[in-house]
C-alpha positions in Angstrom: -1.0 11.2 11.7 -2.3 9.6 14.7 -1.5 5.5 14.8 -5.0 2.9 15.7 -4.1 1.4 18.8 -3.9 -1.9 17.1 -3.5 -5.5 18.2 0.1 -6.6 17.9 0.1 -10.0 16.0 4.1 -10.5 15.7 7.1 -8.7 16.8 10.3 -10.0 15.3 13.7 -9.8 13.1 13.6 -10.7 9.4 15.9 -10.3 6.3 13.5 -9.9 4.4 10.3 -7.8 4.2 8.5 -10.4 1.9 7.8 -12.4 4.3 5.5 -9.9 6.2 3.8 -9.3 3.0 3.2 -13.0 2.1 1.6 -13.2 5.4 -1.0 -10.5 5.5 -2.1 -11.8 1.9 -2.8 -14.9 2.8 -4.3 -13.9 5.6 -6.0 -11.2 4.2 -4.9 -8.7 7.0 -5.9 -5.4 8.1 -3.8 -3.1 9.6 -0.1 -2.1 9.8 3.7 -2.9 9.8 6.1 -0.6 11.7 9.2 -0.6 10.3 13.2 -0.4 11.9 16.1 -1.2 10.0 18.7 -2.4 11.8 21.1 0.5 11.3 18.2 2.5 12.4 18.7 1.8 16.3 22.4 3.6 15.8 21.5 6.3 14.0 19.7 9.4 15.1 16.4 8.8 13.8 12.7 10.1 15.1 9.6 8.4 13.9 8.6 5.2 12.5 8.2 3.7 9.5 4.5 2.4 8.5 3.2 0.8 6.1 -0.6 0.2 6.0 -2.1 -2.8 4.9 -5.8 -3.2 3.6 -7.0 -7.1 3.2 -3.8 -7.6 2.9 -2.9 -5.1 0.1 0.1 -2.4 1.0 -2.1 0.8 0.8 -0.1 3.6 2.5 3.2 4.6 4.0 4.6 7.5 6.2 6.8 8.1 8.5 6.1 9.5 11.8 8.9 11.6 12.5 9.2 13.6 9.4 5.6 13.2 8.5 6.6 12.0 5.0 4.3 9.8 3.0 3.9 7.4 -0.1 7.1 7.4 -2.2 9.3 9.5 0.0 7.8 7.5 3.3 9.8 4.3 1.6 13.1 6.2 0.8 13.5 5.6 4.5 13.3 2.1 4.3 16.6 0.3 3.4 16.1 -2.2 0.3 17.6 -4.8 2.5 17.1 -5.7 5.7 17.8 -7.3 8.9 14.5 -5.2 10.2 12.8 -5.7 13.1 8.9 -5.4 12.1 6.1 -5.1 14.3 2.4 -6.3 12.5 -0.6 -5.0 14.2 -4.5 -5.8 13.4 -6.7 -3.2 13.3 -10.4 -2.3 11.7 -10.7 -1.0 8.4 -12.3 1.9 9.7 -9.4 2.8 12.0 -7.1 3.1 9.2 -9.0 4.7 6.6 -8.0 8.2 7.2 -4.3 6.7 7.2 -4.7 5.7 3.1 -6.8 8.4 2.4 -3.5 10.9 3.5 -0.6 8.7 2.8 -1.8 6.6 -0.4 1.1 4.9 -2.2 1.5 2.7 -5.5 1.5 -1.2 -5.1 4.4 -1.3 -8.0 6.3 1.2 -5.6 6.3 -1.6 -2.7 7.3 -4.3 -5.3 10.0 -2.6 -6.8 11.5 -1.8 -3.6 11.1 -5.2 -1.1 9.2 -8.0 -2.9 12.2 -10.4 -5.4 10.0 -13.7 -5.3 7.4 -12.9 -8.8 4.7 -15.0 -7.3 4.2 -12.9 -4.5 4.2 -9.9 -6.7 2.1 -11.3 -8.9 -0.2 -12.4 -6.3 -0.4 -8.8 -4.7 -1.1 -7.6 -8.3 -3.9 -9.9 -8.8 -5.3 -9.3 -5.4 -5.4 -5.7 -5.7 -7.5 -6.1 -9.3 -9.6 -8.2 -7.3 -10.1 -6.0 -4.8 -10.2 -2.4 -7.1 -13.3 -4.4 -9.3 -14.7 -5.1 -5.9 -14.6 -1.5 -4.8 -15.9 -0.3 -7.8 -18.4 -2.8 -8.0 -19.5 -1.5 -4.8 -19.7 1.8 -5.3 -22.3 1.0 -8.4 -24.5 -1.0 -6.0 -24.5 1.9 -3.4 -24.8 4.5 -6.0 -28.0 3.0 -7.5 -29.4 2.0 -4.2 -29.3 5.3 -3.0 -31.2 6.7 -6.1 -28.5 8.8 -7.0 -27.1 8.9 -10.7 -24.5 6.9 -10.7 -22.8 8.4 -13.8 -23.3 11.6 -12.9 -22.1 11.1 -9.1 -18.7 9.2 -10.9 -17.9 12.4 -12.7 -18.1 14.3 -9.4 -15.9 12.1 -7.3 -12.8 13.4 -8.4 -10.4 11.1 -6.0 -12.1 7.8 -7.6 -11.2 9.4 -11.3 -7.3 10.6 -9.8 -7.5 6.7 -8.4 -8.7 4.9 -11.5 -5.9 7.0 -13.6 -3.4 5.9 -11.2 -4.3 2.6 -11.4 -4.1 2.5 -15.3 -0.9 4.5 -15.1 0.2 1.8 -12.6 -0.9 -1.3 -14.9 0.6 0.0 -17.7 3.9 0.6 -16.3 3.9 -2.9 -15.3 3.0 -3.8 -18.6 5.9 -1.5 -19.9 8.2 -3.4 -17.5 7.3 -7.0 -18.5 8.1 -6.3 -22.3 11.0 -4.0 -21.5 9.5 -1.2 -22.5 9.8 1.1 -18.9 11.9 3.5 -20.9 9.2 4.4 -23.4 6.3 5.4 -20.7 6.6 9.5 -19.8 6.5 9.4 -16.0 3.7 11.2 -14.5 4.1 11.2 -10.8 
């Protein structure tokens, strides 16, 4: 996958990778983080890591060098740092094809980096927000267009795959906070 050029907004050292993420949600950023551990620079490793971010929602991850994505993208990723991040703007429409390919669950990305439950919980809540949004959007466009919008959802297969993976991903949350994550079959 070819990287958007990008504007670099910050180059620098952290502990911690929650950080980053606190700052593109407030911010609402668009773009991506690259990603080097700090054993990273010793060993023998090609690529980097990225994670994309969408209005400042973790959408994506792959890894350059081995073109891994989603799940097996963040296996490369130590679940402590020091890492030396690099957060770069660019427009939406730059880095669409990189979610479309590389897609990965929000729970995955706070499971793995974010401790601090407010920040997950204000990820979670953003990316309702912005899912109803989507989908709200996708109505109005449907209906404006003159198309049947039922009939046109059926036939989008990626938005059905999407809204199951949502609901699989909300109710494994849901699982986790009653301490029930042992009772849900895994389906990935």
């Amino acid at each position: 996958m070819r990287l958007p050029e990008g504007q670099l907004l910050r180059s620098q050292t952290v502990n911690s990778l929650e950080s980053i993420f606190q700052d593109c949600i407030e911010e609402s950023r668009t773009g991506y983080i690259e990603i080097e551990a700090s054993g990273a620079v010793l060993e023998e490793t090609t690529g980097r890591n990225i994670i994309v971010i969408e209005r400042g929602i973790p959408r994506a991850a792959y890894q350059t060098g081995t073109g891994q994505t989603g799940r097996e993208a963040l296996e490369g990723i130590p679940d402590i740092g020091p890492y030396h991040i690099m957060l770069y703007q660019a427009d939406k429409t730059e880095i669409t094809g990189l979610t479309e390919k590389a897609e990965l669950s929000l729970t995955l990305i706070i499971e793995q980096f974010i401790r601090d439950q407010s920040l997950a919980e204000e990820l979670r809540e953003r990316n309702n927000i912005e899912s109803r949004s989507a989908a709200n959007n996708d109505r109005l466009t449907a209906s404006t267009t003159g198309n049947d919008g039922l009939s046109s959802f059926f036939e989008d297969e990626s938005r059905i795959d999407k809204i199951q993976s949502d609901a699989r991903e909300q109710a494994r949350e849901q699982a986790s906070e009653f301490g029930l994550e042992n009772m849900i079959e895994s389906t990935d």
